[in-house]
C-alpha positions in Angstrom: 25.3 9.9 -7.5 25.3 7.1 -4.8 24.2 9.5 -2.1 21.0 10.9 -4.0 20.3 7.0 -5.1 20.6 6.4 -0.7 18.8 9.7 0.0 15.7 8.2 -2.2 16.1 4.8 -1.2 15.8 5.9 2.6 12.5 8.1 1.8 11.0 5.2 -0.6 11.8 2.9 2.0 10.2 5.0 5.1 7.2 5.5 3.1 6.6 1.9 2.7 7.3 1.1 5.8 4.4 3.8 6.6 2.1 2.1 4.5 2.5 -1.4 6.0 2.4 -0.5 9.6 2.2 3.4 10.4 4.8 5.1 12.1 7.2 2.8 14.4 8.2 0.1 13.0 6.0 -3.3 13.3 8.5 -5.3 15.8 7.8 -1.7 18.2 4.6 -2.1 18.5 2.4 -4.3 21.2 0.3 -7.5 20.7 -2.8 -5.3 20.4 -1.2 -2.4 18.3 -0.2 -5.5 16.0 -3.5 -6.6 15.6 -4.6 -3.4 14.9 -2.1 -2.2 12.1 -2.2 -5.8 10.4 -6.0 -5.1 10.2 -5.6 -1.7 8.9 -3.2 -3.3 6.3 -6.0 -5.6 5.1 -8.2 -2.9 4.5 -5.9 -0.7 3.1 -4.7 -3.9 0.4 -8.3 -4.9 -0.1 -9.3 -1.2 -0.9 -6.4 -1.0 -3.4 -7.0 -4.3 -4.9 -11.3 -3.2 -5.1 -10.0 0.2 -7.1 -8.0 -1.3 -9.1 -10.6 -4.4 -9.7 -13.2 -1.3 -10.9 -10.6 0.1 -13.3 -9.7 -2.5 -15.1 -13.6 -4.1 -15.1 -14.8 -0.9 -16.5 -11.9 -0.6 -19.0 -12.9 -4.1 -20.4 -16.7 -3.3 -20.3 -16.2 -0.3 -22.1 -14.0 -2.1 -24.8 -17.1 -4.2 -25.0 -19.5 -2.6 -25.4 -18.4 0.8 -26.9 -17.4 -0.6 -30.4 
């Protein structure tokens, strides 16, 4: 059982660590590379928090107005 639990915990963890930064680790990269993939990490956070703004705006505008 522990080695499944560390076998998902290693792929959970390099997913994330894909998500923040791409794929070397942020503390590899150069001052420009860390520029870039803290930008890119913006976006990607502000695109997530404007989806997830729309979803639960239109879920409350449809409770609204639909009854």
């Amino acid at each position: 059982m522990p080695s499944i639990w560390s076998k998902n915990w290693s792929k959970i963890k390099e997913h994330w660590q894909w998500f923040l930064w791409g794929k070397r680790p942020y503390n590899e990269l150069c001052d420009a590379k860390k520029q870039e993939a803290r930008r890119d990490l913006y976006f990607r956070l502000f695109g997530i928090y404007c989806v997830l703004h729309a979803i639960t705006m239109s879920a409350g505008i449809y409770y609204i107005v639909v009854p």
